[in-house]
C-alpha positions as CSV (number, residue, x, y, z in Angstrom):
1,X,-171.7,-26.5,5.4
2,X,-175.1,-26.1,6.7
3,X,-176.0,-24.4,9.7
4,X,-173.5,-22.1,12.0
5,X,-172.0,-23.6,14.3
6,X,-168.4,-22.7,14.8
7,X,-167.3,-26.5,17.1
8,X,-166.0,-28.4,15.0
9,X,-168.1,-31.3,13.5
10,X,-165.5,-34.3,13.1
11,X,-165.3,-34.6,17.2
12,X,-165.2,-37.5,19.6
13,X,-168.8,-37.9,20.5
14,X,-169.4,-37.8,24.3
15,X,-171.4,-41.2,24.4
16,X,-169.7,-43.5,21.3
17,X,-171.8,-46.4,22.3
18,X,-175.1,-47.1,20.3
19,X,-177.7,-44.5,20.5
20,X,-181.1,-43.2,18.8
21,X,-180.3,-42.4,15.0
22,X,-181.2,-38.7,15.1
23,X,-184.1,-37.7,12.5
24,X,-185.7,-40.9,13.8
25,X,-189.7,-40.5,15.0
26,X,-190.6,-40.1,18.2
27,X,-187.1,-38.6,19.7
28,X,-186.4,-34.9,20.7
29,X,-185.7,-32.9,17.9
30,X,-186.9,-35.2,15.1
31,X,-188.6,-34.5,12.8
32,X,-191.7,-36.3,11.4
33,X,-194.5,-38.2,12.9
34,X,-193.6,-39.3,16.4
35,X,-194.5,-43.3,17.3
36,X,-194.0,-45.1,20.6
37,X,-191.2,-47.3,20.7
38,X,-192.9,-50.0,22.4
39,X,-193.9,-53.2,20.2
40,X,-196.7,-53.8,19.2
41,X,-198.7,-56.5,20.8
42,X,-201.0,-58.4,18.6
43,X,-203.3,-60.2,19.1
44,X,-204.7,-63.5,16.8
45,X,-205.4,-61.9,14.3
46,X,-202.5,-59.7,14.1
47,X,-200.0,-62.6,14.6
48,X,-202.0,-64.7,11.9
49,X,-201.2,-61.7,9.4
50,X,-197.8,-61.5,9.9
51,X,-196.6,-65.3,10.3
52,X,-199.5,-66.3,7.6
53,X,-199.9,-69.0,10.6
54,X,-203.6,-69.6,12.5
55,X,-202.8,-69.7,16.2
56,X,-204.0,-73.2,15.9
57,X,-200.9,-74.0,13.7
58,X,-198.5,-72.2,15.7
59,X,-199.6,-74.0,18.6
60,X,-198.8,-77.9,17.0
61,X,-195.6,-75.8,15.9
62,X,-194.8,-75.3,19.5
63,X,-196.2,-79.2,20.1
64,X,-193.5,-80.9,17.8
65,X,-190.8,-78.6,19.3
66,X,-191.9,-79.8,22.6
67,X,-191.7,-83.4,21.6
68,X,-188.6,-83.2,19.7
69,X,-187.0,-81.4,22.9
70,X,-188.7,-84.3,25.3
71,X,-187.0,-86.7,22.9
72,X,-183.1,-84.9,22.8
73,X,-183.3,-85.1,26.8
74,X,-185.0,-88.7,27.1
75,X,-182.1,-89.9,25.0
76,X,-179.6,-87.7,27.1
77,X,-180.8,-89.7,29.7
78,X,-181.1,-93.4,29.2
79,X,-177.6,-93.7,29.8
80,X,-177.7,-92.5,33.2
81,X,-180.9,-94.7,33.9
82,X,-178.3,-97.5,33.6
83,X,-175.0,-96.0,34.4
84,X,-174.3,-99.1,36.5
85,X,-175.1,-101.6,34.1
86,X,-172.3,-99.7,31.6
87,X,-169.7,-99.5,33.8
88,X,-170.0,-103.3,35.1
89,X,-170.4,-104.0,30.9
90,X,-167.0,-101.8,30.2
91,X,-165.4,-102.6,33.6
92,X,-164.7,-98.7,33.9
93,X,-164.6,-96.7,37.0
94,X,-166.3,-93.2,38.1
95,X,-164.1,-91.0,35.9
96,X,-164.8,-93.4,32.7
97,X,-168.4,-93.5,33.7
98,X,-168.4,-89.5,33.8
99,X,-166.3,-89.2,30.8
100,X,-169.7,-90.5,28.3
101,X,-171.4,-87.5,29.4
102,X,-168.5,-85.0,29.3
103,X,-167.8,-85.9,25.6
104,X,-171.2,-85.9,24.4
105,X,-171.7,-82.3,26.1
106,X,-168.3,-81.7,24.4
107,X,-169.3,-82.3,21.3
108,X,-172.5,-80.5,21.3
109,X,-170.7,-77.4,23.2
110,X,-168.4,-77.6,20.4
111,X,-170.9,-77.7,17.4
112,X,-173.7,-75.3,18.3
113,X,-171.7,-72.1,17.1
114,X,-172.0,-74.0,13.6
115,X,-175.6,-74.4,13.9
116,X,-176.3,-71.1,15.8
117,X,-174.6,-69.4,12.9
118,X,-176.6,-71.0,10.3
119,X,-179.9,-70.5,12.2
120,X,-179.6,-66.7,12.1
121,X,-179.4,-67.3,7.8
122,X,-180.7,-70.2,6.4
123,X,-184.0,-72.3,7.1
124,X,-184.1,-73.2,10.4
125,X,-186.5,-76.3,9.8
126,X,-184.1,-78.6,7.3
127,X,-181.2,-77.6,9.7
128,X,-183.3,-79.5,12.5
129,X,-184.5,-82.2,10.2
130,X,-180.9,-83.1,8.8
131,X,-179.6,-82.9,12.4
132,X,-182.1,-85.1,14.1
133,X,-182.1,-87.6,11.3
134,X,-178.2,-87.8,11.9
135,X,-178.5,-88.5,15.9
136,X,-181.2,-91.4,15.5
137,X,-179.1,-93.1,13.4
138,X,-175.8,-92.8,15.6
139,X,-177.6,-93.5,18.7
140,X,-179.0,-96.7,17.6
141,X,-174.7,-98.0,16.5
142,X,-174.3,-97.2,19.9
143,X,-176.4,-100.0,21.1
144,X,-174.1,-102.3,19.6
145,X,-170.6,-101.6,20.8
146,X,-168.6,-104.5,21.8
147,X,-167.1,-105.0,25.4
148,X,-163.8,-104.1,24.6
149,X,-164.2,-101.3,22.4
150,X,-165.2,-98.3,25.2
151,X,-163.5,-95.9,22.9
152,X,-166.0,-96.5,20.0
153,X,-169.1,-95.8,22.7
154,X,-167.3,-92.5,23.5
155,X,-167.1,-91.6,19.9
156,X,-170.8,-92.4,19.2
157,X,-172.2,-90.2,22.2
158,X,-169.8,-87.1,20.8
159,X,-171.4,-87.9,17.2
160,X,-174.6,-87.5,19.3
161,X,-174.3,-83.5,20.3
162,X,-174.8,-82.7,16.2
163,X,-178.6,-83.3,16.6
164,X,-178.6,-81.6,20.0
165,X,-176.9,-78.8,18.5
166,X,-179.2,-78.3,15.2
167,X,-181.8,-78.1,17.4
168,X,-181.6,-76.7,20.8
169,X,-179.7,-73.7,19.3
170,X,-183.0,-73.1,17.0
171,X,-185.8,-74.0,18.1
172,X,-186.4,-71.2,20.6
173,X,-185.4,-68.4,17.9
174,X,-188.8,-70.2,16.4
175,X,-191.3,-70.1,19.2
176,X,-190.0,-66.2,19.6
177,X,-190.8,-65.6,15.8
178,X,-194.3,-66.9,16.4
179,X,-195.4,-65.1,19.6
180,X,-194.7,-61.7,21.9
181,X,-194.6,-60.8,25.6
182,X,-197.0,-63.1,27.8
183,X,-198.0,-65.7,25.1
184,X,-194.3,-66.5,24.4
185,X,-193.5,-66.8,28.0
186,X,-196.7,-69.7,28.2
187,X,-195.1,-70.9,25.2
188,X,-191.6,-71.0,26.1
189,X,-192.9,-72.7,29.5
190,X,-194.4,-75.5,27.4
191,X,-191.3,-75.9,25.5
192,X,-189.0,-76.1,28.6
193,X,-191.1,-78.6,30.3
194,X,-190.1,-81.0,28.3
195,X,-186.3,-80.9,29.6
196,X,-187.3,-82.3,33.4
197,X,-189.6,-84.5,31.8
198,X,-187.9,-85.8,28.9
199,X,-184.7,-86.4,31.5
200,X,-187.4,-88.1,34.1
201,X,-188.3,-90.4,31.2
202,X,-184.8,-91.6,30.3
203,X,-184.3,-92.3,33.6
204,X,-187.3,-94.1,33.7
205,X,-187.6,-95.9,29.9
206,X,-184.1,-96.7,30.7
207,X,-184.5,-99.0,33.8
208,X,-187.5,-100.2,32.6
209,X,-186.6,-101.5,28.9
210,X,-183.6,-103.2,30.8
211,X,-185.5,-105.2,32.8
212,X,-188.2,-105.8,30.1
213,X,-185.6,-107.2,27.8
214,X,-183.1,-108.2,30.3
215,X,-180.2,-106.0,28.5
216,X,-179.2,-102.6,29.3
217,X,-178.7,-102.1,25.4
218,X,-182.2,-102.3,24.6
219,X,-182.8,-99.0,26.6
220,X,-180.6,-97.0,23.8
221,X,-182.9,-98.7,20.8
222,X,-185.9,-96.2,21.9
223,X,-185.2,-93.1,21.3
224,X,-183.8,-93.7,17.7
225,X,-187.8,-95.0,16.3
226,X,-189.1,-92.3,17.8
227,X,-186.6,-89.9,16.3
228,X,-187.7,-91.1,13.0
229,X,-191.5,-89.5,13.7
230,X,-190.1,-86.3,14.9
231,X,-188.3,-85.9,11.4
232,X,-191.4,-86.8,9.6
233,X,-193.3,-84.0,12.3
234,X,-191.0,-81.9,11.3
235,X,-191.0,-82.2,8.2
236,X,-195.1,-82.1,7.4
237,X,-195.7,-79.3,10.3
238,X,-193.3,-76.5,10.7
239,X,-193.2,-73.7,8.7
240,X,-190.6,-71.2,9.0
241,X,-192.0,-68.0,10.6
242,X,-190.0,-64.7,9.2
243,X,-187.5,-63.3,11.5
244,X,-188.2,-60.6,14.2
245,X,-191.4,-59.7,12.4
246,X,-194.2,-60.3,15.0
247,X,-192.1,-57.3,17.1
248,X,-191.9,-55.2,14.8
249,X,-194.1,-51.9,14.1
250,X,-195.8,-51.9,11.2
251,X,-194.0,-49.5,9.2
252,X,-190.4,-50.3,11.0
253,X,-187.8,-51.5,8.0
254,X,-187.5,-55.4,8.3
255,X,-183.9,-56.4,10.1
256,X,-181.0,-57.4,8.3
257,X,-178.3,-60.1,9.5
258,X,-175.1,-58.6,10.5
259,X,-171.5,-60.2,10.2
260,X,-171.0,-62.9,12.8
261,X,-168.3,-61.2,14.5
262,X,-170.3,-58.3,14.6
263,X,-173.0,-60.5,16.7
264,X,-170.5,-61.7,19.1
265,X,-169.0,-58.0,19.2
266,X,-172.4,-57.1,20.0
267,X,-173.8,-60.0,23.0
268,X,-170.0,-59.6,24.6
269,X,-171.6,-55.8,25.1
270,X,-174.6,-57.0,26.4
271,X,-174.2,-57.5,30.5
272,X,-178.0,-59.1,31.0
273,X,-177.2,-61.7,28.2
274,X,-173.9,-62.6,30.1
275,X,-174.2,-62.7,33.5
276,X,-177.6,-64.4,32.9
277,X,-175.5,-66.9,30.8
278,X,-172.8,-67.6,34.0
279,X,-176.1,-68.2,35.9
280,X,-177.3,-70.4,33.3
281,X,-173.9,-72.1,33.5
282,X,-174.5,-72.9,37.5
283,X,-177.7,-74.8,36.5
284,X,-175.7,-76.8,34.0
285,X,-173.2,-77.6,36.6
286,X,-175.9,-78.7,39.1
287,X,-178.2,-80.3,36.7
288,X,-175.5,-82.1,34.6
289,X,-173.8,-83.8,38.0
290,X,-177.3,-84.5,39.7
291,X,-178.5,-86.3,36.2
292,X,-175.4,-88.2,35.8
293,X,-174.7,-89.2,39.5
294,X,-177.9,-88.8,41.3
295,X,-179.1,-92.7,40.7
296,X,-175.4,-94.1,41.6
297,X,-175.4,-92.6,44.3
298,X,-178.6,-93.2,45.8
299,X,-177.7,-97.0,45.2
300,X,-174.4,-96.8,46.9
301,X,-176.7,-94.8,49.9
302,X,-179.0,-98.0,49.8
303,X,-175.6,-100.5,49.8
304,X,-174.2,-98.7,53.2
305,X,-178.3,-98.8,55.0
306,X,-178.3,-102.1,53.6
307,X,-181.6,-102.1,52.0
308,X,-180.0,-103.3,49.4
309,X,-177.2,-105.8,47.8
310,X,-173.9,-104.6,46.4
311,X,-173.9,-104.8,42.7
312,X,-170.8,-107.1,42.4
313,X,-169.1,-107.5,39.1
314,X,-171.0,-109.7,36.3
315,X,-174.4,-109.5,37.7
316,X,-177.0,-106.9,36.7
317,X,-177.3,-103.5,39.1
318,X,-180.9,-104.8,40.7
319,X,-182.1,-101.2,41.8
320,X,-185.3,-99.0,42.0
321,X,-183.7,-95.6,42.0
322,X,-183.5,-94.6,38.9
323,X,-186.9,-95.6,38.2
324,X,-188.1,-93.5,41.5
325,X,-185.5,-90.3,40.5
326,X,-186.9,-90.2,37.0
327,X,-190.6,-89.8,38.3
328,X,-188.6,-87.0,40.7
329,X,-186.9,-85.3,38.1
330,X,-190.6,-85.6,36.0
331,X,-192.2,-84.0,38.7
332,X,-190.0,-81.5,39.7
333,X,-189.7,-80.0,36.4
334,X,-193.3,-79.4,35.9
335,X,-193.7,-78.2,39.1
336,X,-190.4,-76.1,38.6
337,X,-191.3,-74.2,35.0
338,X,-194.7,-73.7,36.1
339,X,-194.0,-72.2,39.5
340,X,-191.1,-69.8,38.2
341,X,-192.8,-68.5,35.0
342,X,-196.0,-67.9,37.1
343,X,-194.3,-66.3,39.9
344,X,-192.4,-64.2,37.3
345,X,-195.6,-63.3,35.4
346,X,-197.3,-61.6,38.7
347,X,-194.0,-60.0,39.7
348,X,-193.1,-58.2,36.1
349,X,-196.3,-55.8,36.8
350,X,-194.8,-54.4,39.3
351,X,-190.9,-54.9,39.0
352,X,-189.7,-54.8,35.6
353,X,-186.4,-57.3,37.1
354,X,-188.5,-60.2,38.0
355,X,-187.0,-62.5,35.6
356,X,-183.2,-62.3,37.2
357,X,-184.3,-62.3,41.0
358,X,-186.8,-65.2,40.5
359,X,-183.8,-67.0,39.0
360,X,-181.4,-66.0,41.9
361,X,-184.2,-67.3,44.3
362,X,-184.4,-70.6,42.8
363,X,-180.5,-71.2,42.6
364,X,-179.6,-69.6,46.0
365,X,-182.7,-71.9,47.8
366,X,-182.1,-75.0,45.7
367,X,-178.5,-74.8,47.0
368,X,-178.8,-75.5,50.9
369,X,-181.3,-78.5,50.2
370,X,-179.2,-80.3,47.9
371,X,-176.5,-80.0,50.2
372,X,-179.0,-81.4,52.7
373,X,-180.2,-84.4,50.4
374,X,-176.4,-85.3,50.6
375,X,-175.6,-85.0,54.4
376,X,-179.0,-87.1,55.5
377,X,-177.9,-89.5,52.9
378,X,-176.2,-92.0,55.1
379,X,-179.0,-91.4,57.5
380,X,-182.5,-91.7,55.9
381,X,-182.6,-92.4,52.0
382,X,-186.3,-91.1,52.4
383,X,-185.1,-87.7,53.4
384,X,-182.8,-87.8,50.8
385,X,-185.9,-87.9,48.4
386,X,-186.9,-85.1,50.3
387,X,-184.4,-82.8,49.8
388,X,-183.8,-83.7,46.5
389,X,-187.7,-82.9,45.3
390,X,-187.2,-79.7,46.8
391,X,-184.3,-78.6,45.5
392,X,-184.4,-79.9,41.9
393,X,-188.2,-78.2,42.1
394,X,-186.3,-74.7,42.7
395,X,-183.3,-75.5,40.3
396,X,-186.3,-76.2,37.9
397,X,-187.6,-72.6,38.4
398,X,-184.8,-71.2,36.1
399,X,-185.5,-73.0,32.4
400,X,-187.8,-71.2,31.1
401,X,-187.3,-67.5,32.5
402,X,-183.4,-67.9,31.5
403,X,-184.8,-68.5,28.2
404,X,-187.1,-65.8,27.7
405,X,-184.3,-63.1,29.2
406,X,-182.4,-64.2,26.1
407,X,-185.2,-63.4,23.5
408,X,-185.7,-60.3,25.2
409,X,-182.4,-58.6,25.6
410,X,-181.0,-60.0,22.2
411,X,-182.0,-58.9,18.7
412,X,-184.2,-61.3,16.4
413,X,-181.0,-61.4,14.0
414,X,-178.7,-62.7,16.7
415,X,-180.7,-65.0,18.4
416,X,-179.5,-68.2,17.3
417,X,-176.1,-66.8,18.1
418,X,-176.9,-66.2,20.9
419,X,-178.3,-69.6,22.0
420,X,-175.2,-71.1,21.0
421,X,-172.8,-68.7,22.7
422,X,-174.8,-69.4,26.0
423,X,-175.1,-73.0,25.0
424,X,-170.7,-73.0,24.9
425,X,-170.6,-71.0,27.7
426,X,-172.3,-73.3,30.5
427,X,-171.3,-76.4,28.8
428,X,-167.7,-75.3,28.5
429,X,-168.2,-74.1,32.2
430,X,-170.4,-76.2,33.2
431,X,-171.8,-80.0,32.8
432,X,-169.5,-81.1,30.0
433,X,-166.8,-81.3,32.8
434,X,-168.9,-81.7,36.1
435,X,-169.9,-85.4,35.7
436,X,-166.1,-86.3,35.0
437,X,-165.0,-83.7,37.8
438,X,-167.2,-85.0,40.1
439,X,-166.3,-88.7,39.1
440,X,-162.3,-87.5,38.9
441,X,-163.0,-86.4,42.6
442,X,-165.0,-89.3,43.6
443,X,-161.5,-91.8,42.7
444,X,-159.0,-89.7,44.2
445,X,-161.1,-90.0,47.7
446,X,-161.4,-93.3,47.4
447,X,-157.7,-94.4,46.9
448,X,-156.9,-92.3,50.0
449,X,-159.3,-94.6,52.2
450,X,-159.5,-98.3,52.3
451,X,-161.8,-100.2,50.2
452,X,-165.2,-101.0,51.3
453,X,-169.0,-99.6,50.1
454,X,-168.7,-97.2,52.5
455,X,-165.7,-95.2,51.1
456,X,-167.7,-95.4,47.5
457,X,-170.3,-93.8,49.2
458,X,-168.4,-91.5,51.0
459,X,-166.1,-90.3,48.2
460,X,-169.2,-90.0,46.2
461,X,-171.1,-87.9,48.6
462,X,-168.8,-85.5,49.2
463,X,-167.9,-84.6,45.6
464,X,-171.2,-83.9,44.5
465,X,-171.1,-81.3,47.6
466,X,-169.8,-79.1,45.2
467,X,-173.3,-78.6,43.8
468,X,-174.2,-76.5,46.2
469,X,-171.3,-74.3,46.1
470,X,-171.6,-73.5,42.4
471,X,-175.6,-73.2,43.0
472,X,-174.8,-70.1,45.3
473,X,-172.1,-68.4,42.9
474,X,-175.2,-68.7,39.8
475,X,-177.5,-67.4,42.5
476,X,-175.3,-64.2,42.3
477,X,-175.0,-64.1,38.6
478,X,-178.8,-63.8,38.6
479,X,-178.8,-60.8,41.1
480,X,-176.2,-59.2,38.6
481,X,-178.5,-59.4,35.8
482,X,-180.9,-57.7,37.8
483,X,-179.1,-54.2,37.6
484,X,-178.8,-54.3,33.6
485,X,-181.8,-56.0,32.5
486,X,-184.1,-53.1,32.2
487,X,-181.7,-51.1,30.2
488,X,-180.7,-53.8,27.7
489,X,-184.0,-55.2,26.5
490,X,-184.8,-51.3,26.3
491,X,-182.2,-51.3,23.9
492,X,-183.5,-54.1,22.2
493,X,-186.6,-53.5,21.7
494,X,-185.5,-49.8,20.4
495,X,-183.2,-51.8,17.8
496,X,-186.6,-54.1,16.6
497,X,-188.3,-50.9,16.1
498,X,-185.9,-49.1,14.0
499,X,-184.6,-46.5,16.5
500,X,-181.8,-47.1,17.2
501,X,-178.7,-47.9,15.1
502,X,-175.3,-50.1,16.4
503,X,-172.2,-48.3,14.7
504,X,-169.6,-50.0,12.8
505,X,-166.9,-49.6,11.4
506,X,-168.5,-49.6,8.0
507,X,-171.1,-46.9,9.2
508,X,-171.4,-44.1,7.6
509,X,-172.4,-41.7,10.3
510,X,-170.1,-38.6,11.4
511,X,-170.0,-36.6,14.5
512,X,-171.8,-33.2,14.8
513,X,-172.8,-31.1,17.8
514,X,-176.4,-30.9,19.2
515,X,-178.1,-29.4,21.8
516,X,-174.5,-28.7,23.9
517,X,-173.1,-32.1,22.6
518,X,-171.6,-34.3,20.1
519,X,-173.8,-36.2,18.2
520,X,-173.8,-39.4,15.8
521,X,-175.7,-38.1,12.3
522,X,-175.8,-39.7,9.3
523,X,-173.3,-37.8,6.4
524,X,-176.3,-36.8,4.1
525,X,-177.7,-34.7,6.9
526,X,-174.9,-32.7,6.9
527,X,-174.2,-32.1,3.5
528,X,-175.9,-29.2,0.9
């Protein structure tokens, strides 16, 4: 046995977590050439070499995304753009009506662990294609459901969370594979203004193609044509960028997958990915209520101020709200992504935990103004408005940054896994139930109080109160990831550059001592 040493070598290390690899460059008492361990950042040209992409092609890449992502939430939607029409078509109630969005949330939840695990291995562009081909065709059956056969619409919005699953669990892991640090923040900004806007134009293409063609089934006949040309886009413009390489140094060993269970082992470890992921899950809870409910209840507000008529059984909802909350929820968004990922930007040079607290402060401000919109409701629908544009502007703030902390604390192997674990995790927790909570809630005021518009109003207003309450607890989530975030995306970006090993079962290090403590070494090292 080489060296003398008399403690024995086959001790419990002091630190069993993951650690440097010892031997490796750059770390006391390596030997070889030392290198730093902080990625490279390229610039054109450097990106060009390694993607075999121009900048100009990685850009449309990031286009199409964008488009394709403005489409999934358009489509999302329409339906709430004319929730009242569906429910007087199906004669449902408030728990019905927030059932459609619950199972299609459901079934997206459900399905993006499939997807996420065949992102991180196979080609990420056919996954998207097959998926989105599959969603245009189920969305436009849906369009032609009989009266009596509600069931069959709840199955067709489920079948609709496959093509939100093949791509909103990929097509981030592709943007990150084609840019690093401040030029994947602009471009994940980009990508992520198309969720306010694409949910302001569902609103909006839905209330408008219902009055156009005087039948609320028209509005679901959209999105399904245009889901067509993003298959094609697709198809013709992405190219699949290699994996993790664009962080990489040059002469670091290219990353290999690891078992799945491994990659779950692994994010479970990771505090920033999951605290930042129950935060995450507050703005799906907030979000998912707001976009489902927001409309019916600023037409039930209208109903008790009489500005407007009741919308009585067999005539058509006559309302501008969902028109004027799309343009909201357009705004807003912009406004939102843009302010948070600029305000982040500035902070990170000279507080490395921007990303989390800008988070917290969106979530823990949005909070007391929605609660706010709902109070003055009954009051002033124009203060309603109000309140609503300044909170959903700070709720906003959160979509892109939550984004880029997952690209940044999680390995270029995992990523996809990682999307769809925080994808299950604030659906399952958040707005696959909040629409039919909110709705459940919504019925069991109403049968306590006599029936009139005003209790529908009432009953409504003070379950989506909850909102706020949520809002604050993923305010506090965010100020959690705060404290870890610097050390994990240290670690990850230690892991990118080949410094630093995870150990497995199937590892074949042992434990020596080293400089007054036990160490992880690989076998050979030891042996003569």
């Amino acid at each position: 046995m080489a060296g003398s040493d008399t403690a024995p070598f086959l001790s419990q290390a002091d630190d069993p977590d993951d650690g440097p690899v010892p031997g490796t460059p750059g770390f006391p008492g390596s030997t070889g050439n030392p290198k730093s361990d902080e990625p490279e950042v390229l610039d054109r040209e450097g990106l060009q070499r390694i993607t075999g992409l121009s900048p100009g092609h990685s850009a449309l890449i990031v286009g199409v995304l964008c488009y394709i992502n403005l489409l999934n939430y358009m489509d999302r939607f329409t339906v709430a753009g004319v929730l009242p029409d569906i429910e007087q078509f199906f004669d449902i109630g408030d728990s019905s009506s927030g059932l459609i969005q619950t199972v299609f949330i459901s079934s997206y939840m459900v399905l993006a662990p499939v997807f996420g695990y065949l992102g991180d291995r196979y080609n990420r562009k056919y996954l998207m294609c097959g998926g989105i081909a599959f969603w245009s065709l189920v969305t436009l059956g849906s369009s032609f459901i009989p009266r009596e056969r509600f069931w069959l619409l709840l199955l067709t919005r489920g079948l609709v969370g496959v093509g939100e699953a093949s791509y909103s669990t990929i097509a981030p892991t592709l943007i990150a594979d084609l840019f690093v640090a401040d030029q994947r923040s602009r471009m994940l900004s980009v990508f992520y203004f198309a969720i306010p806007v694409g949910s302001g134009l569902g609103y909006i293409a839905g209330s408008k193609v219902k009055d156009v063609a005087g039948d609320w089934h028209w509005a679901l006949r959209v999105t399904p044509g245009l889901g067509v040309v993003a298959v094609l886009l697709l198809f013709l413009v992405v190219r699949e960028p290699p994996r993790g390489a664009v962080e990489r140094h040059s002469d670091s060993p290219p990353l290999n997958p690891t078992s799945w269970w491994a990659d779950l082992r692994a994010l479970a470890r990771n505090p920033s990915f999951i605290l930042s992921s129950l935060g995450f899950t507050a703005v799906a809870f907030v979000t998912g209520s707001l976009a489902l409910w927001a409309p019916a209840f600023l037409l039930r507000s209208r109903v008790v101020l009489e500005e407007t008529p009741p919308c009585l059984p067999g005539d058509s909802c006559s309302s501008s709200d969902s028109l004027i909350f799309g343009f909201i929820t357009c705004l807003t968004g912009v406004l939102g992504v843009g302010l948070g990922v600029e305000i982040s930007r500035r902070l990170r040079r000279s507080n490395p935990r921007a990303d989390p607290l800008v988070c917290a402060a969106g979530l823990l401000g949005s909070a007391p103004f929605l609660f706010l919109s709902l109070a003055c409701a009954r009051g002033s629908i124009v203060a309603t408005y109000i309140f609503i544009f300044i909170g959903e502007t700070l709720l906003s703030m959160n979509w892109a940054i939550v984004a880029d902390i997952l690209l940044y604390v999680v390995i270029p192997t995992r990523r996809s896994t990682a999307e769809a674990f925080q994808i299950v995790l604030s659906h399952l927790l958040g707005d696959a139930g909040s629409p039919y909570l909110i709705g459940l809630i919504s019925d069991r005021l109403r049968r306590s109080w006599p029936p009139s518009f005003l209790s529908e109003f009432r009953a409504l207003q003070f379950s989506l109160m909850l909102c706020a309450f949520v809002g604050a607890l993923g305010g506090a989530a965010f100020l959690g990831t705060a404290i870890f975030i610097e050390g994990d995306r240290r670690r990850a970006q230690l892991h990118v550059q080949g410094l630093l090993r995870e150990a497995g079962s199937t590892d074949d290090r042992i434990v020596v001592p080293q400089r007054g403590r036990s160490t992880r070494v690989p076998v050979a090292s030891v042996l003569i």
